[in-house]
C-alpha positions in Angstrom: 52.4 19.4 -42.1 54.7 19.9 -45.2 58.4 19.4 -44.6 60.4 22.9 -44.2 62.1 22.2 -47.4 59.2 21.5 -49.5 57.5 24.9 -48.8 58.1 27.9 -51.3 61.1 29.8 -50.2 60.3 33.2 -48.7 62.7 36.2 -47.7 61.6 37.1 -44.2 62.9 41.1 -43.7 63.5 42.4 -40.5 62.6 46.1 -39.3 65.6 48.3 -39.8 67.0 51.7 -38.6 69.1 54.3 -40.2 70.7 57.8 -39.4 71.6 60.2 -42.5 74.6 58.7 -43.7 74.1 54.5 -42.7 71.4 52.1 -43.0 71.2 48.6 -41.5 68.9 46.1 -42.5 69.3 42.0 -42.4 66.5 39.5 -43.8 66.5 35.6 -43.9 66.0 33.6 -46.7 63.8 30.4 -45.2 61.7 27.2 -46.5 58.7 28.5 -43.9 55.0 29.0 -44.0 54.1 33.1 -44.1 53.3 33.4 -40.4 49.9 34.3 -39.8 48.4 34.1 -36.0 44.4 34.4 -36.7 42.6 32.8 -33.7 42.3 28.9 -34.7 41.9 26.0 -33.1 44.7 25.0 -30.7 45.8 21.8 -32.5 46.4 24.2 -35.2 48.0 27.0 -33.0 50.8 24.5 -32.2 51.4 23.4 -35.6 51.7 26.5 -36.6 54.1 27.8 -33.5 56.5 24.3 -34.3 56.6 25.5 -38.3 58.3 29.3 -36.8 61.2 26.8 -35.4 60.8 23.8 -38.3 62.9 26.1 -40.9 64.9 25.3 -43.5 67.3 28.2 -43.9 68.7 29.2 -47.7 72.0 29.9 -48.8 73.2 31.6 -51.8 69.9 33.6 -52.3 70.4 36.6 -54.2 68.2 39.4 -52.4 67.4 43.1 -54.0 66.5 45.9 -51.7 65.0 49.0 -53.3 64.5 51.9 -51.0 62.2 54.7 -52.1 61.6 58.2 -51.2 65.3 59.4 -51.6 66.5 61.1 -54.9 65.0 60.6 -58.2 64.7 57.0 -58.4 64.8 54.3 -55.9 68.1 52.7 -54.3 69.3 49.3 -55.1 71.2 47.5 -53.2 71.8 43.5 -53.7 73.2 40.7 -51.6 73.6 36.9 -51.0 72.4 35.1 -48.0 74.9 33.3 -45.7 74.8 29.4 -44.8 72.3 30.5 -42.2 70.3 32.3 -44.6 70.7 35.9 -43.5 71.7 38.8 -45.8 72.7 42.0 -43.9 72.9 45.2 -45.6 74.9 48.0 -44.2 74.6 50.5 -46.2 76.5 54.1 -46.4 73.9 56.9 -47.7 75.8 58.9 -49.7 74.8 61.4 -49.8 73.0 61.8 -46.7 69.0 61.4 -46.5 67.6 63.9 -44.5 65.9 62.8 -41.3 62.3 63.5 -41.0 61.1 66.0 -38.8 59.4 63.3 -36.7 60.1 59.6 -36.6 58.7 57.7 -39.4 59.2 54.6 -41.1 60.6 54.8 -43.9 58.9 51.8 -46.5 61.4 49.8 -49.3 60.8 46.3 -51.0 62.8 43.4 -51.0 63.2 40.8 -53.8 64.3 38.0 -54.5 63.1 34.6 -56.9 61.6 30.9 -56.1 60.5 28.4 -57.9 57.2 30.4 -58.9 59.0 33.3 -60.1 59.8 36.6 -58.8 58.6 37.5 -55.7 58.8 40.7 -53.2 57.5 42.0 -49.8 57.8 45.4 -47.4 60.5 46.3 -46.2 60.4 48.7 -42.7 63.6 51.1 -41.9 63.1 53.3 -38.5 64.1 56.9 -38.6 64.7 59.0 -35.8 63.1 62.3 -35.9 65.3 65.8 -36.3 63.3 66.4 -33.1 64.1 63.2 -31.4 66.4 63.9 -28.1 65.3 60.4 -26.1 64.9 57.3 -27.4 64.2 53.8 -25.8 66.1 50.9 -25.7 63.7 48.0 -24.4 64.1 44.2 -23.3 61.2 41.9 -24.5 61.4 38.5 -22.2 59.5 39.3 -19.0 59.6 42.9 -19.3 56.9 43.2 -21.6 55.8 39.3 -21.9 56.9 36.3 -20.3 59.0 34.0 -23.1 59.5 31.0 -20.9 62.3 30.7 -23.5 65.6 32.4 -22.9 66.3 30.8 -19.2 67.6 27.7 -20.9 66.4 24.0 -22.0 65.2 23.4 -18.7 62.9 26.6 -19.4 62.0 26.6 -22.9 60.6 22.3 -21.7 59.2 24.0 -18.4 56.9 26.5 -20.7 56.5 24.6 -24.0 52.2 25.3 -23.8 53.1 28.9 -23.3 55.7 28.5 -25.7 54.2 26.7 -28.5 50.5 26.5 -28.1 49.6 30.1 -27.4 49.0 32.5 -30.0 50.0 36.3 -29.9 46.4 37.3 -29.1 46.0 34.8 -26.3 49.4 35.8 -24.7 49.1 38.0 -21.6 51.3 41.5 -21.4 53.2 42.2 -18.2 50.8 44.1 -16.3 50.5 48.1 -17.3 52.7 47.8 -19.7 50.7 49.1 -22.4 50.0 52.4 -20.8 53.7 52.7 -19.6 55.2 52.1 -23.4 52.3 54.7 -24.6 53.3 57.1 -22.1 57.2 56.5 -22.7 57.1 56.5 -26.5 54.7 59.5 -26.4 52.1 58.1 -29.0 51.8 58.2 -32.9 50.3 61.0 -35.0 47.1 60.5 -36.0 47.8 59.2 -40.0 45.3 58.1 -42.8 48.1 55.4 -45.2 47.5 56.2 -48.6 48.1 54.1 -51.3 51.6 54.5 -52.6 52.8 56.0 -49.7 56.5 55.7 -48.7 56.9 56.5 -45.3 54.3 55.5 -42.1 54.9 57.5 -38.4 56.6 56.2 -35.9 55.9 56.8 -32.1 57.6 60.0 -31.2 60.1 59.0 -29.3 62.1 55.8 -31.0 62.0 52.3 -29.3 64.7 49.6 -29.9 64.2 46.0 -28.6 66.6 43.9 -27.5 66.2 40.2 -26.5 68.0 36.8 -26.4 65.0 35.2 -28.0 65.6 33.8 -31.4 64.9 35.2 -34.9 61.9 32.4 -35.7 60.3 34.4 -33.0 60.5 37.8 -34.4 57.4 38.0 -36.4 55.1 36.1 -33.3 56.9 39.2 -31.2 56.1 41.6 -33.8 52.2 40.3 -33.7 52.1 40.4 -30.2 53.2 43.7 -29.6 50.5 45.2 -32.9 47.8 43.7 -30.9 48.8 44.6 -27.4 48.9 48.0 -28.0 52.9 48.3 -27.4 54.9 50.7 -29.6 56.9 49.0 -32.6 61.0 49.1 -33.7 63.9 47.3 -34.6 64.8 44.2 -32.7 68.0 42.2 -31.8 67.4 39.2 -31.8 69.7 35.9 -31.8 70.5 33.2 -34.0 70.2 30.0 -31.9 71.5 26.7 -32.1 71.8 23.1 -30.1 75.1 24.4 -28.6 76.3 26.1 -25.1 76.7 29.4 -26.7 72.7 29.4 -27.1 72.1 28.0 -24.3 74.8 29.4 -21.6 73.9 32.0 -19.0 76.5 34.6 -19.9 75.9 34.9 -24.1 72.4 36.7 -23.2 74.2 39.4 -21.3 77.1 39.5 -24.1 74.2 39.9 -27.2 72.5 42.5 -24.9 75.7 44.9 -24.6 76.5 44.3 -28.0 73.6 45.1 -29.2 73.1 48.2 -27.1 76.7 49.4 -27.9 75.7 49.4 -31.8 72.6 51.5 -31.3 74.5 53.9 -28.8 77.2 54.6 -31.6 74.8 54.8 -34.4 73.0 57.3 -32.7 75.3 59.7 -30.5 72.8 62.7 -30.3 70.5 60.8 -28.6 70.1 60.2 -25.0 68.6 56.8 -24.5 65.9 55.6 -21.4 66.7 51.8 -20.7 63.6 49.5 -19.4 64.3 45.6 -18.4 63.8 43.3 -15.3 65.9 41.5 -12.7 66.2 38.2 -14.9 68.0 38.2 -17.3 71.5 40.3 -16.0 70.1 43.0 -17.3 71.0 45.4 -14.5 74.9 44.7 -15.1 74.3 45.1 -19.3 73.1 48.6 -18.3 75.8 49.4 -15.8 77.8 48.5 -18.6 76.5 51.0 -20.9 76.6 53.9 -18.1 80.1 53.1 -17.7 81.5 52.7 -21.3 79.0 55.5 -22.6 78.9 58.5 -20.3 76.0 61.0 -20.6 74.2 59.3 -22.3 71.8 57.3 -20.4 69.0 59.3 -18.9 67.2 56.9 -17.1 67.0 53.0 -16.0 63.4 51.3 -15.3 64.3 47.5 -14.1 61.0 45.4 -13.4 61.7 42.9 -10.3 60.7 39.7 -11.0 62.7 37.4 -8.8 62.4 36.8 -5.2 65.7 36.2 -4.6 68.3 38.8 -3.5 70.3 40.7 -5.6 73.6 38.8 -6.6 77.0 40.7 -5.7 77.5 41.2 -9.2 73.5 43.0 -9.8 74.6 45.0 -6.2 78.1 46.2 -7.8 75.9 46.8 -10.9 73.8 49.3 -9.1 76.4 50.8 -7.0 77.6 51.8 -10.0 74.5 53.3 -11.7 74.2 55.5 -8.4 77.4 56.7 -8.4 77.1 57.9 -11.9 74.0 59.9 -11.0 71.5 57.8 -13.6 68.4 57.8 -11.9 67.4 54.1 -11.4 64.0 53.1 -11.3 63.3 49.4 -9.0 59.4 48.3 -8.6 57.1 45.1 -9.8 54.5 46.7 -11.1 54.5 49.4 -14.3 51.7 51.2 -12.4 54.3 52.5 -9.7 56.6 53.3 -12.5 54.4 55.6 -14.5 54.3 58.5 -12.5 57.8 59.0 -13.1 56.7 59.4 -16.6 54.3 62.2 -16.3 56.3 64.8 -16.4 57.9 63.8 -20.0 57.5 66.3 -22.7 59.1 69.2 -24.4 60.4 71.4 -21.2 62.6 74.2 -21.2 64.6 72.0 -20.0 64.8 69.0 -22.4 62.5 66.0 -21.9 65.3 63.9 -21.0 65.8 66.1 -18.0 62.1 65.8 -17.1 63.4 62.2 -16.0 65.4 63.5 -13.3 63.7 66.0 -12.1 60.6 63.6 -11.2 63.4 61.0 -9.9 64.9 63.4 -7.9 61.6 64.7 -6.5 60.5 61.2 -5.6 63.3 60.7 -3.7 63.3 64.1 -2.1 60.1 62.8 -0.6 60.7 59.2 0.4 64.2 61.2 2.4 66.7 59.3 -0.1 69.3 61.3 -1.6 68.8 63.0 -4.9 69.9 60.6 -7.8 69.5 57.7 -5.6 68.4 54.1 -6.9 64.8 55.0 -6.1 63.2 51.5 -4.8 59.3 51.4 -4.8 57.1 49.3 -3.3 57.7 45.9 -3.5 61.2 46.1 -4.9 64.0 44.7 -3.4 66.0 46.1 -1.1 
């Protein structure tokens, strides 16, 4: 195995998101093997899991992004990668690009030079649709597969075969998840790519990712969900290092609000569904945003993983998702959950109120209160 600083240095791009007027987009400059997950031997699987985390970050790397599609010639934007390597553009679009009518994917090129010249790669950016009215704001570890790697040391040593010797492909998918993400995100239009083209659809309704896993993972995550079946977007993902602010309880429920705070600003015409589980404090990160962003949650789906009771903390958390009339969702299984999908669609209504109503209904019939935390069976109590 070559050492990270001998390989060819590659700009690794991340999958962006824009309104009309702002565009963010960050990429890492890295000594790294292009990841590439084919089905291989399992010697071979864990060398190549151990080269995502063996990287040799770049600093100083001058990086051109050229977005397409907009005016009569592309934009240009340049910047310089920081000691860790990343470059983030923030970018005001001035003047404004029209949303399409539908969310698509908007398709740029990053540059940059190494020691065999000049190089360049894809670049995604996700655009909301002028007919978008929910989106999704989603967790990753154990709510759609289980990470073994964001519970601390003691975890990431605990899991290191499911960690570093499993390939995307060979990884299982919580349970129904699939189907549940289809249903949620409403699907993608049929679409033949041409060559040349500039833009690829998105699923109707927009999904952001949120996760305390690190960015080495980000293209293993990105693999994982392509072959799954599981609707793609922009992730926020963490920087980690040998220190307590990687590895302390409390930063994953700090990068989880902060990183649902920027979205829900970015976007304040959309209403957002939130999906997670019971491990990772993501019940009190979403009380959180129901408290500091009014009206604008529509709905809550929390997987329950744990045995354990709920901690004071998760029960005040949920007290105060009730008493804000969110409709809270609680089972184990995405196959309970779905039928509260069923009803989503264009309604006279608004889909986002489609939510409700089923919520409501369901716990008309179980005898709960309307805009109850609606438990399901299995959940706890």
């Amino acid at each position: 195995m070559a050492l990270p600083f001998q390989r060819p240095m590659r700009v690794q791009p991340y999958f962006g998101h824009r309104t009309r007027d702002r565009l963010l987009l960050s990429a890492r400059a890295l000594h790294a093997s292009k990841p590439g997950f084919e089905p291989i031997s399992r010697l071979r699987a864990i060398r190549t899991m151990i080269s995502q985390f063996l990287s040799w970050e770049v600093s100083g790397v001058r990086v051109r992004l050229e977005l397409h599609g907009h005016g009569d010639g592309p934009s240009v934007h340049e910047g310089l990668t920081d000691s860790e390597g990343f470059v983030h553009f923030d970018i005001a679009l001035d003047p404004p690009w029209d949303l399409p009518e539908s969310p698509m994917w908007d398709l740029g090129t990053v540059h940059w030079e190494n020691r065999h010249g000049p190089q360049s790669t894809q670049a995604r950016v996700l655009a909301p649709g002028r007919d978008s009215q929910l989106a999704v704001i989603s967790d990753i570890d154990d709510t759609i597969i289980e990470t073994g790697v964001t519970g601390g040391l003691r975890s990431v040593l605990r899991n290191w075969r499911r960690l570093f010797a499993q390939l995307p492909h060979e990884r299982i998918a919580v349970q129904g998840a699939d189907a549940f993400y289809d249903e949620l995100g409403g699907g993608v239009h049929a679409h033949s790519r041409q060559r040349g083209a500039r833009r690829l659809p998105a699923t109707r309704r927009p999904f952001f990712y949120i996760s305390s896993s690190p960015w080495n993972l980000f293209s293993y995550l990105v693999a994982f969900k392509q072959v799954k079946g599981l609707p793609l977007g922009p992730l926020k993902l963490r920087d980690w290092g040998l220190n307590r602010e990687t590895f302390g309880g409390g930063s994953h429920g700090r990068h989880k609000e902060e990183a649902i705070d920027l979205i829900l600003a970015m976007y304040p015409d959309l209403k957002f569904a939130l999906i997670g589980d019971d491990t990772q404090d993501d019940l009190p990160a979403f009380a959180r945003a129901v408290r500091l962003h009014p009206g604008r949650i529509e709905a809550i789906f929390l997987r329950t993983v744990s045995e354990h009771a709920f901690s004071a903390e998760e029960e005040a958390a949920r007290d105060v998702i009730s008493q804000s009339g969110v409709p809270l969702w609680l089972g184990r299984t995405y196959e309970d959950g779905i039928e509260f999908l069923r009803t989503l669609g264009v309604t006279p209504g608004g889909e986002t109120e489609a939510i409700v109503r089923t919520v409501e209904q369901a716990g008309e019939s179980d005898g709960l209160p309307a805009h109850s935390s609606v438990p399901v069976q299995g959940a706890r109590g």
